[in-house]
SEVO-464786 format. One record per atom (N, C-alpha, C): residue in one letter; z, y, x. Coordinates in steps of 0.2 Angstrom, whole numbers, padded with zeros to 4 digits, always signed. Example, Ala and Ser with C-alpha at 12.3 -4.5 7.8 and 13.67 -1.06 7.14 Angstrom:
! residues 2
a+0039-0028+0066 a+0039-0022+0062 a+0039-0016+0066 s+0035-0011+0064 s+0036-0005+0068 s+0039+0000+0064 
! end
This chain:
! residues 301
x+0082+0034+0043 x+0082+0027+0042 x+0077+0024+0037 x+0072+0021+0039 x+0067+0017+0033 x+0072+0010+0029 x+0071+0013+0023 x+0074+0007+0018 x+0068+0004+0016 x+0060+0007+0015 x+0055+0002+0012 x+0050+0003+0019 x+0047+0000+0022 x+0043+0001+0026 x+0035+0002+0022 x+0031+0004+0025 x+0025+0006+0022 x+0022-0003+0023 x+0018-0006+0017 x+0015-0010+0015 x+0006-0009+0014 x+0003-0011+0017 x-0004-0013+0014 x-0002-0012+0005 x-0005-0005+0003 x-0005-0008-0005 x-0011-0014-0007 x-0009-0016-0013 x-0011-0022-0017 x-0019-0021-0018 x-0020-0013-0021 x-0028-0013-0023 x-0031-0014-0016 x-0029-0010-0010 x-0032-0011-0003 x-0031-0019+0001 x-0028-0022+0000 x-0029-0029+0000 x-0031-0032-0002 x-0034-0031-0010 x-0038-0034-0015 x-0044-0032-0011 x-0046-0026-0011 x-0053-0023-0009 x-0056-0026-0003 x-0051-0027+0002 x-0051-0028+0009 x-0053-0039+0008 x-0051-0039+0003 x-0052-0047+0004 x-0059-0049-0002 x-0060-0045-0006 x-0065-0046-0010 x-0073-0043-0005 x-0073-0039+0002 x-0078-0036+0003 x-0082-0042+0006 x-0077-0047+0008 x-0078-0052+0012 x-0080-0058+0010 x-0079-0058+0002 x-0080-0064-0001 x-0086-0064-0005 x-0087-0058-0008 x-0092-0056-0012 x-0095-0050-0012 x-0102-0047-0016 x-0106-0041-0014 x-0104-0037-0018 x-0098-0033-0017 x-0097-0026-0019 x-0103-0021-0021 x-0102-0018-0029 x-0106-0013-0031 x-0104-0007-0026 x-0109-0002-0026 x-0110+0002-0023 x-0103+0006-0024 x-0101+0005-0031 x-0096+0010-0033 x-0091+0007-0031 x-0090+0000-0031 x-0083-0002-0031 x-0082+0000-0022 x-0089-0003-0018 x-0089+0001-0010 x-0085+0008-0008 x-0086+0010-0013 x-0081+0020-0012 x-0076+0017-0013 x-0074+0015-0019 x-0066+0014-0020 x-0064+0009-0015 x-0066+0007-0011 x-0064+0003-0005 x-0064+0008+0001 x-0069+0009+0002 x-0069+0016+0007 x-0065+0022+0005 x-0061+0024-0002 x-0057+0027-0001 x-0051+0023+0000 x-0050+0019-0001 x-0043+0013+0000 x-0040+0014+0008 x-0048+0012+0012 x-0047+0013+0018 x-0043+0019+0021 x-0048+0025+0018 x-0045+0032+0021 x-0040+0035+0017 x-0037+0035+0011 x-0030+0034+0011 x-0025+0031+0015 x-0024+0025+0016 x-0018+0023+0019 x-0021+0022+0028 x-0026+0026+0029 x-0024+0027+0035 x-0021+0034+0037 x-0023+0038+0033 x-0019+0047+0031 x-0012+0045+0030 x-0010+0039+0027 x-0004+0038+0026 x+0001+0034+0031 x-0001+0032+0035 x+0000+0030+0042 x-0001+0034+0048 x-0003+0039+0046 x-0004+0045+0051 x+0001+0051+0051 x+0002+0050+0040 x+0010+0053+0041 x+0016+0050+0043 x+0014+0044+0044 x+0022+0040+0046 x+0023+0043+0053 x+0019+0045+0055 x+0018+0043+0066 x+0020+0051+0064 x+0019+0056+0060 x+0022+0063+0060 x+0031+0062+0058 x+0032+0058+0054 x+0039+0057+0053 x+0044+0054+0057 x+0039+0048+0061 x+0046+0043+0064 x+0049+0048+0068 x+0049+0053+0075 x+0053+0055+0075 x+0058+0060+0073 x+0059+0059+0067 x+0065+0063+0063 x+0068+0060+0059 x+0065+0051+0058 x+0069+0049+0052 x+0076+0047+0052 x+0080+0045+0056 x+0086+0043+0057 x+0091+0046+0055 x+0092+0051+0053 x+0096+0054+0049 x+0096+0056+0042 x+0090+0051+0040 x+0086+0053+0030 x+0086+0046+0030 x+0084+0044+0022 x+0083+0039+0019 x+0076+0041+0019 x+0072+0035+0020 x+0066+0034+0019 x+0062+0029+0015 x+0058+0029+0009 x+0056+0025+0004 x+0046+0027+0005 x+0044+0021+0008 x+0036+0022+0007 x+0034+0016+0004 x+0027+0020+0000 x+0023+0016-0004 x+0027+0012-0011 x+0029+0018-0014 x+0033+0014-0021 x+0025+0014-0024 x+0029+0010-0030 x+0024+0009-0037 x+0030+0008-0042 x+0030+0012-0045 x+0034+0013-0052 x+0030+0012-0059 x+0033+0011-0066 x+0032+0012-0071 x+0037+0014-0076 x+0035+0019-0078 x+0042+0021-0082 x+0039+0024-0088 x+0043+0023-0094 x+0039+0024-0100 x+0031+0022-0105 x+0031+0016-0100 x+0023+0017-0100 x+0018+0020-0097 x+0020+0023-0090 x+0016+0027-0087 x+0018+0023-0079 x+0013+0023-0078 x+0011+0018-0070 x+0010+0025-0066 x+0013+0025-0059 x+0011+0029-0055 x+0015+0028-0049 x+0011+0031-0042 x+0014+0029-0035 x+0016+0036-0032 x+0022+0032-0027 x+0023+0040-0023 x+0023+0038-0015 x+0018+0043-0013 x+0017+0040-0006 x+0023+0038+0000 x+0029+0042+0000 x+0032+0043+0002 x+0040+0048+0000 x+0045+0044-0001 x+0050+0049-0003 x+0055+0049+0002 x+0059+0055+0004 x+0065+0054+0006 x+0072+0059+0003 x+0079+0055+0006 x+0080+0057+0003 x+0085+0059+0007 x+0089+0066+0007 x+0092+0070+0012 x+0097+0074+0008 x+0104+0074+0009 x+0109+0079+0007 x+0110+0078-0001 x+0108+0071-0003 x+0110+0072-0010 x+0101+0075-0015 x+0098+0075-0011 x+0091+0077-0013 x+0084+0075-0012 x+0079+0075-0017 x+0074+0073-0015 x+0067+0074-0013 x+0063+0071-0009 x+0059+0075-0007 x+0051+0071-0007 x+0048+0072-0010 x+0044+0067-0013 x+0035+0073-0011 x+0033+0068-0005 x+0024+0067-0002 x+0019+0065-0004 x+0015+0067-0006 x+0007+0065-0008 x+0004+0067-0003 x+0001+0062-0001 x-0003+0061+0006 x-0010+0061+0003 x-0014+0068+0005 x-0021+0067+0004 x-0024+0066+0013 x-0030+0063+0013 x-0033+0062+0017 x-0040+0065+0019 x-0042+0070+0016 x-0049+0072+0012 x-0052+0075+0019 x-0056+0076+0021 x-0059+0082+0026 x-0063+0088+0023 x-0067+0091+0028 x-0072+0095+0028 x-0069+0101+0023 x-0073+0105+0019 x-0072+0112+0016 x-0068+0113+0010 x-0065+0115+0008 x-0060+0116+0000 x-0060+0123-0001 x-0059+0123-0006 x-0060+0134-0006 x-0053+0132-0013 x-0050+0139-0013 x-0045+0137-0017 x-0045+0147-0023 x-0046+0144-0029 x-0049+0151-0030 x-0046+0151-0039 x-0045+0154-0044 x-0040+0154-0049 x-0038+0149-0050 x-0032+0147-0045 x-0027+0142-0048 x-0030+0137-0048 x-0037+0136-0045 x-0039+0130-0045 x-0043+0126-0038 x-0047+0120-0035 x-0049+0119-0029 x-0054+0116-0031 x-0060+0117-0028 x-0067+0118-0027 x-0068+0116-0020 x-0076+0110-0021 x-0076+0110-0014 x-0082+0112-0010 x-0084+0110-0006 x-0090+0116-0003 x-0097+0115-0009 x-0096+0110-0013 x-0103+0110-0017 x-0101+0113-0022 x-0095+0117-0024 x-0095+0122-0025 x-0090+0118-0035 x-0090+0110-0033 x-0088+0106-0040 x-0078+0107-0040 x-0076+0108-0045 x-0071+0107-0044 x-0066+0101-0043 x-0062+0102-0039 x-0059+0094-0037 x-0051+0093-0041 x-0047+0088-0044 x-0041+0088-0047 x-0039+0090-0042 x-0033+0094-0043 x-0027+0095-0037 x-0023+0093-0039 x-0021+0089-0032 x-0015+0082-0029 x-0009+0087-0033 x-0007+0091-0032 x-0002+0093-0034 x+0003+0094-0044 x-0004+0093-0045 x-0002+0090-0053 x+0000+0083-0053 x-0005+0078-0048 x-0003+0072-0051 x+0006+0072-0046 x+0004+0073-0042 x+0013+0073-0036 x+0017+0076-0041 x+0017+0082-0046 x+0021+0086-0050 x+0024+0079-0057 x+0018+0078-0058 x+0019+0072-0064 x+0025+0066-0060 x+0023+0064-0053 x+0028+0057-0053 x+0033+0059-0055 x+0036+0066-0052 x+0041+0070-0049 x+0044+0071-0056 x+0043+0073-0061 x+0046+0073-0066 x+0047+0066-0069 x+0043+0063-0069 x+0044+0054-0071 x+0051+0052-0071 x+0050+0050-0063 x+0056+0051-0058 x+0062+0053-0060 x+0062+0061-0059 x+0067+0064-0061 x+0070+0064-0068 x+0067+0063-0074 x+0069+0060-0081 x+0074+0054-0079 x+0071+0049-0078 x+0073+0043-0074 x+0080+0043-0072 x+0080+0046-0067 x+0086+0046-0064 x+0093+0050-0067 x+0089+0056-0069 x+0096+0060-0076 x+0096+0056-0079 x+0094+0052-0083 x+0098+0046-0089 x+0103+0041-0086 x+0102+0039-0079 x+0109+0037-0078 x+0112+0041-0072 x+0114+0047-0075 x+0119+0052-0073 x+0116+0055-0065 x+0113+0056-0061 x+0107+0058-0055 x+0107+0065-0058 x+0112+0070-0055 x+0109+0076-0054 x+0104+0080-0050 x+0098+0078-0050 x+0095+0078-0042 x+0089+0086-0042 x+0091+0089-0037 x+0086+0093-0034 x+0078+0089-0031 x+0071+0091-0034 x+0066+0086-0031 x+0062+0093-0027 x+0060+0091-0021 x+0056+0095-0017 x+0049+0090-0017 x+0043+0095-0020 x+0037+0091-0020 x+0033+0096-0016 x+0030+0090-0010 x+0025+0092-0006 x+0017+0090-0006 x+0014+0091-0006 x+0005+0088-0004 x+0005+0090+0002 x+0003+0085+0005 x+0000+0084+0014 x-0007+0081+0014 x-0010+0087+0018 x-0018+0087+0019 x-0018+0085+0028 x-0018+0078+0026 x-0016+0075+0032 x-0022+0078+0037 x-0027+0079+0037 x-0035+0076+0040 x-0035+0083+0044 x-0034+0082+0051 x-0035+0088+0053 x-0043+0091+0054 x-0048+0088+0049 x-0052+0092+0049 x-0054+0094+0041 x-0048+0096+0039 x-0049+0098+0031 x-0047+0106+0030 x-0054+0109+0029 x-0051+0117+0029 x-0049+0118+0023 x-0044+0125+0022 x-0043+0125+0013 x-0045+0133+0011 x-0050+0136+0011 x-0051+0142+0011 x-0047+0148+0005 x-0046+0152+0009 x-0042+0156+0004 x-0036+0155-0001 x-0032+0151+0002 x-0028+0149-0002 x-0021+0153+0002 x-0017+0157-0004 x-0011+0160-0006 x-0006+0156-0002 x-0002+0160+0002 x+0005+0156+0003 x+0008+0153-0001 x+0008+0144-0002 x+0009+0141-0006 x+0015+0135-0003 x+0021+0135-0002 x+0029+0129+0001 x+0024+0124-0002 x+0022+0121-0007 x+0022+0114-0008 x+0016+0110-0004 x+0009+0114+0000 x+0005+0112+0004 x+0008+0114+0011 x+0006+0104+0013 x+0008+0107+0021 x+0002+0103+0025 x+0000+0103+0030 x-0003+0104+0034 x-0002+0100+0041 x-0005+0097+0043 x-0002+0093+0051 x+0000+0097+0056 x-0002+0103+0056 x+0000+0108+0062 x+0007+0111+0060 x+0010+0112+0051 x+0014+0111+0051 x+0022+0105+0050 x+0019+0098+0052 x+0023+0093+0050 x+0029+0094+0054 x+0027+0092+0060 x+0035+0092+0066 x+0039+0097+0065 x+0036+0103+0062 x+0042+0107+0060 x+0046+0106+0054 x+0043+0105+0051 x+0043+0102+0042 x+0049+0098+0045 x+0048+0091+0049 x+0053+0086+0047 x+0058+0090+0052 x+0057+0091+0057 x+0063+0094+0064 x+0068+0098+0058 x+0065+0103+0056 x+0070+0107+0050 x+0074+0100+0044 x+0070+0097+0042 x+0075+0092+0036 x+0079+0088+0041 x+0078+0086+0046 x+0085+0081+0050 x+0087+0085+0053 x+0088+0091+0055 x+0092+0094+0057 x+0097+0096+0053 x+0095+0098+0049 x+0100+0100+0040 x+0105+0093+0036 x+0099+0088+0038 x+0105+0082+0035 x+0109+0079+0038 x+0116+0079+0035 x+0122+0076+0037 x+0123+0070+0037 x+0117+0067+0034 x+0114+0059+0039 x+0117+0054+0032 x+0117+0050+0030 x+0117+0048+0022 x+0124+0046+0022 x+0123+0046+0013 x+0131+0044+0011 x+0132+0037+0007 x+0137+0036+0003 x+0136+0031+0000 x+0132+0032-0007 x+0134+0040-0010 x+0130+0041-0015 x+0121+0041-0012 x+0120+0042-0007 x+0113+0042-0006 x+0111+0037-0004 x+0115+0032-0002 x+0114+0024-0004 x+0113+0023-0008 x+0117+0024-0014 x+0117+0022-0020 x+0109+0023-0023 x+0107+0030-0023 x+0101+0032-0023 x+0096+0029-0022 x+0096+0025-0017 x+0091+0026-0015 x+0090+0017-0015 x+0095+0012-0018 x+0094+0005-0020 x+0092+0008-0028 x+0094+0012-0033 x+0091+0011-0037 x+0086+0014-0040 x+0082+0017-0033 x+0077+0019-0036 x+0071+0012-0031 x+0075+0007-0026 x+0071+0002-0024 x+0071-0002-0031 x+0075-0002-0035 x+0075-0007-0039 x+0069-0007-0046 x+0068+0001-0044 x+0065+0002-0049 x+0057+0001-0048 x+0056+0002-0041 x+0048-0001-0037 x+0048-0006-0040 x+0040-0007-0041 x+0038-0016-0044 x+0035-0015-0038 x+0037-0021-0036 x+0033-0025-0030 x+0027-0030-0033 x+0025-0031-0039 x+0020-0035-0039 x+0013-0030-0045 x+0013-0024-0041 x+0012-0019-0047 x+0004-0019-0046 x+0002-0021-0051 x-0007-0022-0049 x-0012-0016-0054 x-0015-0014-0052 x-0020-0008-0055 x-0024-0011-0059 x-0025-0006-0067 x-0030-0009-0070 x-0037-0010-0071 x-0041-0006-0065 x-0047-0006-0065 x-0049-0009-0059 x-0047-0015-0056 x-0049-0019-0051 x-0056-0023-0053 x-0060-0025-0050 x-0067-0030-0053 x-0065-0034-0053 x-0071-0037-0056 x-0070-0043-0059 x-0071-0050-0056 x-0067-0053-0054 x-0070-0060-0048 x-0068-0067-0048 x-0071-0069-0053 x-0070-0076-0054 x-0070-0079-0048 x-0065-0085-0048 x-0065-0090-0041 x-0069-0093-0040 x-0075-0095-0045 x-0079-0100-0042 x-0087-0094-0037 x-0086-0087-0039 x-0091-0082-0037 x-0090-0081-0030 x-0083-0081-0028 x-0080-0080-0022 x-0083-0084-0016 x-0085-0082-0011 x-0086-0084-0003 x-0078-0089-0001 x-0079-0093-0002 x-0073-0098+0000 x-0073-0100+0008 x-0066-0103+0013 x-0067-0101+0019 x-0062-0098+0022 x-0059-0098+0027 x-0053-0095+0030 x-0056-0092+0036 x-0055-0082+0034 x-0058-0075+0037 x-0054-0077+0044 x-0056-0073+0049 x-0051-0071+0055 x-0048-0063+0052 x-0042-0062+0053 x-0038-0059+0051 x-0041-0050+0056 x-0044-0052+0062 x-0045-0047+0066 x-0052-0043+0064 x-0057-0049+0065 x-0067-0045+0065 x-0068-0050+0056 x-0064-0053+0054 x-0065-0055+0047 x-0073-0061+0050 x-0073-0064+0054 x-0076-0069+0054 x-0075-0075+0052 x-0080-0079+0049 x-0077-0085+0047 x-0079-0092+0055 x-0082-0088+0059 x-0083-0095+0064 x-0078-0097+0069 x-0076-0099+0069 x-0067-0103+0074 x-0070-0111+0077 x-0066-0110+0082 x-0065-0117+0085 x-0058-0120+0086 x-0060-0125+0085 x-0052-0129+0085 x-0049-0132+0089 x-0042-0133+0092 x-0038-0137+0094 x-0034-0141+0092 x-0029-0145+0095 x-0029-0148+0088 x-0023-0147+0086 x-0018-0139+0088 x-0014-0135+0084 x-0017-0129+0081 x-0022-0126+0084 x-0023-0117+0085 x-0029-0118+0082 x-0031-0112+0080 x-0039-0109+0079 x-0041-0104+0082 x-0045-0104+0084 x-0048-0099+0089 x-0054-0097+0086 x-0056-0087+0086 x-0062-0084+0084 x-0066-0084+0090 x-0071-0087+0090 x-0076-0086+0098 x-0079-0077+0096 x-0077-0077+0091 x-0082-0066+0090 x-0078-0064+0093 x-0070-0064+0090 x-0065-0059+0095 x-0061-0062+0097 x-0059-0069+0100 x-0055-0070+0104 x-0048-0073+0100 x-0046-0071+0091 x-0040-0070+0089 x-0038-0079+0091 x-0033-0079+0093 x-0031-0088+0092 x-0024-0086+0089 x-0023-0090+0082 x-0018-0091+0078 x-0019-0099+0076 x-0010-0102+0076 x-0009-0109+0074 x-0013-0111+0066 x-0018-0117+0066 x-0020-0118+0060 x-0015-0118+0054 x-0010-0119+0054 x-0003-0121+0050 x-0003-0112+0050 x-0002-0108+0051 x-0002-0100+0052 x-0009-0098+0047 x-0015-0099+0049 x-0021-0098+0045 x-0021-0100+0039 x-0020-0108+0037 x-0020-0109+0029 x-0013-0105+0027 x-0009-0103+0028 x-0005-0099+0026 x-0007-0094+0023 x-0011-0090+0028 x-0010-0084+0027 x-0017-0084+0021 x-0021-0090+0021 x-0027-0090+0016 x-0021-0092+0007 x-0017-0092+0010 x-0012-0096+0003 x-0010-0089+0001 x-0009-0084+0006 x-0005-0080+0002 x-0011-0074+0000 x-0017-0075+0002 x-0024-0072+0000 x-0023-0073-0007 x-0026-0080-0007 x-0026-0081-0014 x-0022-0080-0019 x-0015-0081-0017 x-0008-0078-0023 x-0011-0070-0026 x-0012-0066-0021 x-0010-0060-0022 x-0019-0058-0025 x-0025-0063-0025 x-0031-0061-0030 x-0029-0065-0036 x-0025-0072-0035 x-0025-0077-0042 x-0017-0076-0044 x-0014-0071-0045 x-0005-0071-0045 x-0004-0077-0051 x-0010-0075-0057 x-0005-0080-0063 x-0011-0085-0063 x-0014-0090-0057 x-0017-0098-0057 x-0012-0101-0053 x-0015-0108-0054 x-0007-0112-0051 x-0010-0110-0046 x-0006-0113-0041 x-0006-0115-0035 x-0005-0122-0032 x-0008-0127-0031 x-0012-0133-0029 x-0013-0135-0021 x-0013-0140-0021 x-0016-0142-0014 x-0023-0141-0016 x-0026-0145-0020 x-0033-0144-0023 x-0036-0138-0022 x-0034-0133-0025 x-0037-0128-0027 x-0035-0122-0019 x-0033-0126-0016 x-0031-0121-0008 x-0036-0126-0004 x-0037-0132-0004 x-0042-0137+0000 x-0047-0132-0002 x-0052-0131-0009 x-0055-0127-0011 x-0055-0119-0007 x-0050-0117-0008 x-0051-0108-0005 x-0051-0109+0002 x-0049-0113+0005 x-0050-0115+0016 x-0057-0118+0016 x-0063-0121+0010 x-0067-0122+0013 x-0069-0129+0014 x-0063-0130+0012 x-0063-0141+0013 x-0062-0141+0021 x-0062-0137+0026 x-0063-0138+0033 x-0054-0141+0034 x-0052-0139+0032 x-0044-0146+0035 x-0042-0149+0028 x-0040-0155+0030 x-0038-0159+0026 x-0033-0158+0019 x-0031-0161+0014 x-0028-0161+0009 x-0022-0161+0012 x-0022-0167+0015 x-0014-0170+0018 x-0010-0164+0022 x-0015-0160+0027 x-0012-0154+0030 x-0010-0148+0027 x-0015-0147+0020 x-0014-0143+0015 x-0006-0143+0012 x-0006-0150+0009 x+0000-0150+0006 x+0007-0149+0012 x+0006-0149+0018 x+0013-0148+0021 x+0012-0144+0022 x+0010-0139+0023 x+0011-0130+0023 x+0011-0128+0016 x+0010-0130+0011 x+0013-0130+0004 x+0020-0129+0004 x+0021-0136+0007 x+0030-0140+0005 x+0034-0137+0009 x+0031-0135+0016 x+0036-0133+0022 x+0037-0125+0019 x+0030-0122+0014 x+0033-0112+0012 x+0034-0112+0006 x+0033-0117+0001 x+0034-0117-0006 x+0039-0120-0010 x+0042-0119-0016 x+0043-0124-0020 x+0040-0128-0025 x+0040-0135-0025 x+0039-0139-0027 x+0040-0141-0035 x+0035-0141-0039 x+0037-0143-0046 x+0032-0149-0049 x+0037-0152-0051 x+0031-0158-0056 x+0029-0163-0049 x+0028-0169-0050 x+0024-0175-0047 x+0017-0178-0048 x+0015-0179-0041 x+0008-0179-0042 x+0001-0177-0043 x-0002-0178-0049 x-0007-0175-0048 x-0006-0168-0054 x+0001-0169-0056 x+0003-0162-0058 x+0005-0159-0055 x+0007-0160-0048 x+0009-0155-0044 x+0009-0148-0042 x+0012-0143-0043 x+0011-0134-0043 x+0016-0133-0039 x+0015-0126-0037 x+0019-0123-0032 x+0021-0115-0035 x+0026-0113-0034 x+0028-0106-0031 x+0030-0105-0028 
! end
């Protein structure tokens, strides 16, 4: 049973809206291009799991802080009173695995996933002992990419491999007796411990006024549309969605790059482009926000 479903993280939708708005450095271009290839390695683990999850508890895409230390776990579940905690690499091509450490074809050495997944894992587990969580943690690294070779590397339980997944899960939902109340219980307070508004610190820098303003197509990211006088249509790829739909979905663009600027009809007339009206602004405001203050002080959350 999924209790969090997998979300677009935050930095990949920050990156995914800034390629579009503004000229990404070379560098910040990889960090989006790795954005990309992570969470689709993470999406490719899900399709190895959905059939087996119905008798686990499943928690995707946390963001935690504990202690002062910021960290994500791609995937947890939780099975018989225990836990089992995923780091999804997505990586291809050659790995060589040689004293206790991982090298790549050019020969440099690469961090191994498996310290930082051992790190949440204690975090976590700390965590949880302080209010009384006896818990068993099983930590895996999954080398999603099925064209990732790993040379030489030792019979190692905590690497698994795509060719071994469906055995992997077949084995954990056969063995569990399908959840309890205490793995209910479990598994609310470790949702409660997710920050849902958990933002990275080394995101660029992007003032609103440098931003390409204008409401994307959600599909080819075009900004050309024709209109009716409900819908908007992309003539590039065809998407037709309700103009009432579109400034929305430009409203909630802008929350999750401006989380602490107000929010305004103004300053969303601005982010659409000036292309529909103010007066249309403010009722998709009213109709999905609340209302504070009168006038030209008007704000919204």
């Amino acid at each position: 049973m999924i209790l969090k479903q997998r979300t677009e993280p935050i930095t990949y939708k920050i990156y995914e809206s800034l390629d579009h708005r503004m000229e990404l450095s070379l560098k910040e271009k990889k960090k989006y291009e790795n954005q990309l290839i992570g969470y689709d390695g993470e999406q490719q683990f899900d399709s190895f799991m959905s059939p087996y999850q119905e008798p686990l508890l499943v928690l995707n895409g946390l963001n935690f802080s504990i202690e002062g230390m910021d960290f994500q776990i791609d995937s947890l579940v939780i099975a018989n009173g225990e836990l089992y905690l995923y780091e999804v690499k997505n990586h291809s091509g050659h790995y060589y695995y040689r004293d206790n450490a991982i090298y790549n074809k050019g020969g440099y050495r690469v961090r191994n996933p498996l310290g930082q997944a051992d790190r949440s894992a204690e975090l976590l587990y700390n965590y949880l002992l302080n209010r009384g969580y006896h818990l068993k943690v099983h930590l895996f690294v999954v080398f999603i990419h099925p064209d990732f070779i790993f040379n030489d590397l030792p019979p190692h339980t905590s690497y698994l491999f795509p060719n071994q997944l469906a055995a992997h899960f077949h084995n954990l939902s056969n063995q569990s007796r399908g959840s309890n109340q205490r793995d209910m219980q479990l598994a609310q307070e470790i949702l409660q411990l997710h920050d849902e508004y958990y933002r990275p610190k080394n995101l660029p820098v992007y003032p609103f006024d440098q931003l390409e303003k204008g409401i994307f197509c959600p599909q080819c990211f075009s900004k050309a549309h024709t209109d009716s006088r409900q819908n908007r249509c992309c003539p590039t790829c065809g998407y037709i969605e309700s103009i009432k739909s579109a400034i929305k979905r430009n409203i909630e663009e802008y929350r999750f790059l401006f989380p602490n600027s107000p929010l305004t009809t103004n300053v969303i007339y601005e982010w659409c482009g000036q292309i529909y009206s103010r007066r249309r602004i403010y009722l998709v405001l009213k109709e999905n926000f609340q209302s504070h203050l009168k006038g030209p002080c008007r704000y919204y959350t």
